[in-house]
C-alpha positions, -999 to +999 in steps of 0.1 A: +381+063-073+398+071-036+398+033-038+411+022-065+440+048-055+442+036-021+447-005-037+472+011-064+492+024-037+495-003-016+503-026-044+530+000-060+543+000-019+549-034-020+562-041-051+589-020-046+592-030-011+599-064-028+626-052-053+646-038-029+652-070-012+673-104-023+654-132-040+654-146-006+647-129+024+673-132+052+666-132+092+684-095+092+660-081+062+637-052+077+605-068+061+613-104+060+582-109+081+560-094+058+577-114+033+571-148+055+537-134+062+526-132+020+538-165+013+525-186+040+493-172+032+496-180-007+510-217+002+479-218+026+460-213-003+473-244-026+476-267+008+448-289+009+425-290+038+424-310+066+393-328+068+372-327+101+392-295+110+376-261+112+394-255+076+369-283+062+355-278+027+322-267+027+298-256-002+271-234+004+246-229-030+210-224-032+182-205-046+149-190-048+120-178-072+098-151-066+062-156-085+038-132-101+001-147-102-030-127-119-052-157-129-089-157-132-095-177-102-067-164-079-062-132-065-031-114-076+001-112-057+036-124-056+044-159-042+078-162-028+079-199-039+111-213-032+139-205-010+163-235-008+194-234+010+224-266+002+252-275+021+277-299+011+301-307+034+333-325+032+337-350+063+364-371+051+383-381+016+356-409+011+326-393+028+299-365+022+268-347+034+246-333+019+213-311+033+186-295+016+161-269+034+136-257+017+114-224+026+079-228+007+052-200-003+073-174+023+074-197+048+042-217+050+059-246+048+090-258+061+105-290+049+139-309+051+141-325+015+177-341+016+203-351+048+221-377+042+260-389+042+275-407+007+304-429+012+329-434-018+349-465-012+382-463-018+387-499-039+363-480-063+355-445-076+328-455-096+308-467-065+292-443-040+266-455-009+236-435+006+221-434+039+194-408+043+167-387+034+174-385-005+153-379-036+139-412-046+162-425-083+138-423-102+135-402-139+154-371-145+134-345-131+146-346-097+180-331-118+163-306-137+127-293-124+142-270-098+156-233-109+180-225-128+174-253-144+138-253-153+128-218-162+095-226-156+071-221-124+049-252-129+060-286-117+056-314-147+024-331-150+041-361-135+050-344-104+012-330-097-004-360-102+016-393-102+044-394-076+049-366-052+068-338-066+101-336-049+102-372-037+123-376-014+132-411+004+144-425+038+167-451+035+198-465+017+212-459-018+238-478-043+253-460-071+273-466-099+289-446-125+305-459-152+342-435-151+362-430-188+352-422-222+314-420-233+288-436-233+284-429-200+262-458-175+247-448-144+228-472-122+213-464-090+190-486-066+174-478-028+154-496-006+133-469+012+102-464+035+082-460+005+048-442-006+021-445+021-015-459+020-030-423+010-013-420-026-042-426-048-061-397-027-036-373-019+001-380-040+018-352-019+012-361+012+017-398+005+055-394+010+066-411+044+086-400+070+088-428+086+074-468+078+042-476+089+037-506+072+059-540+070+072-536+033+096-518+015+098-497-018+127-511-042+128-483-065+162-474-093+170-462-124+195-474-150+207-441-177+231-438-204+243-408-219+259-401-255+274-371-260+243-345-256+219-375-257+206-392-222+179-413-214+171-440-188+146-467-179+134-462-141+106-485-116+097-483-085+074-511-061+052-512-030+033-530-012+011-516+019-016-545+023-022-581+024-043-578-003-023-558-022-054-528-024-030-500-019-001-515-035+020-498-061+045-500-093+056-472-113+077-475-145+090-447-161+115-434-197+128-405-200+151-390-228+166-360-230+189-336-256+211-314-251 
């Protein structure tokens, strides 16, 4: 309450500090700095930023899920799963970074899942390029298997046993998004290090950091969405041999309603 009092007063102090002057406030006015002072700060507010200046936009979101496990062949205990932290920054009107850093099982395990800079050229909104460590463009659950999205703790079959949950890339992206009334088209296409050698023994650790083979995964996905109805058709291709032993190709649908 001595709060709310203390704001109330202030406010009430002003206001009629306010009244008691003209409409505007001359250089002989005993609180035309004060005055000056409120609205350069409120046209700070509704000026836009300069970019590359300390004043920079940048967004700072994340998350974190805390697990309770009592299973038959685990001890029981809480599991603080994830703790991801995002920034997006603003480097210039037609450029942006984005980083990802995610804090696994309290710490265990440390890992940089995203850093990389998207360019919008200016000759077309529609069109944004990648250059990176990204999550690989392919199916939908990169978008929706994290919290608050998925209000479950399990990772999709998919992501346990096929491709390596939170795949992320190294390398450059293309995308395109159709801009206007729906149906909305997306497109998106990356060459990348690619899937290493060891993904039919171990899919987790398969992801590659950097290339250390002599091909290249071309991987994409095109998607349409109509009104609360979206879907897409995604592949993705390696190759880590002569032989092609260890090679790979993935094709996957997905379909979702909202």
């Amino acid at each position: 309450m001595g709060n709310t009092i203390q704001i109330t007063f202030a406010l009430g102090l002003l206001a009629s500090q306010l009244g008691a002057q003209d409409p505007v406030p001359t250089e002989q006015s005993q609180d035309s700095t004060l005055v000056d002072s409120i609205l350069g700060e409120l046209e700070g507010l509704e000026s836009q930023a300069e970019y590359g200046s300390q004043n920079s936009f940048v967004g700072v979101h994340g998350f974190f899920d805390l697990v309770y496990r009592n299973g038959e062949n685990q001890g029981s205990g809480f599991d603080l799963h994830h703790a991801n932290l995002l920034l997006d920054v603003a480097v210039s009107q037609e450029a942006d970074v984005r980083m990802e850093f995610e804090w696994e099982h309290g710490g265990d395990s440390v890992e940089v899942d995203q850093v990389y800079l998207e360019y919008h050229p200016v000759v077309d909104n529609n069109l944004s390029i990648a250059m990176g460590r990204f999550y690989a463009p392919f199916g939908m659950e990169r978008h929706v298997w994290y919290p608050p999205a998925s209000r479950t703790i399990t990772r999709p079959l998919t992501f346990r046993e096929i491709v390596p949950g939170n795949w992320y890339e190294t390398g450059a992206m293309v995308k395109w998004r159709a801009d206007g009334e729906k149906p909305l088209f997306q497109i998106e296409a990356a060459l990348t290090n690619g899937l290493g050698a060891s993904l039919a023994t171990d899919v987790r650790d398969a992801r590659q950091s950097r290339n250390n083979n002599q091909n290249l995964m071309i991987s994409g996905r095109a998607g349409v969405n109509v009104k609360s109805v979206s879907g897409g058709v995604s592949w993705a291709s390696g190759k880590y041999d002569q032989d092609s032993q260890n090679a790979f190709s993935y094709l996957g649908i997905d379909l979702a309603a909202t």
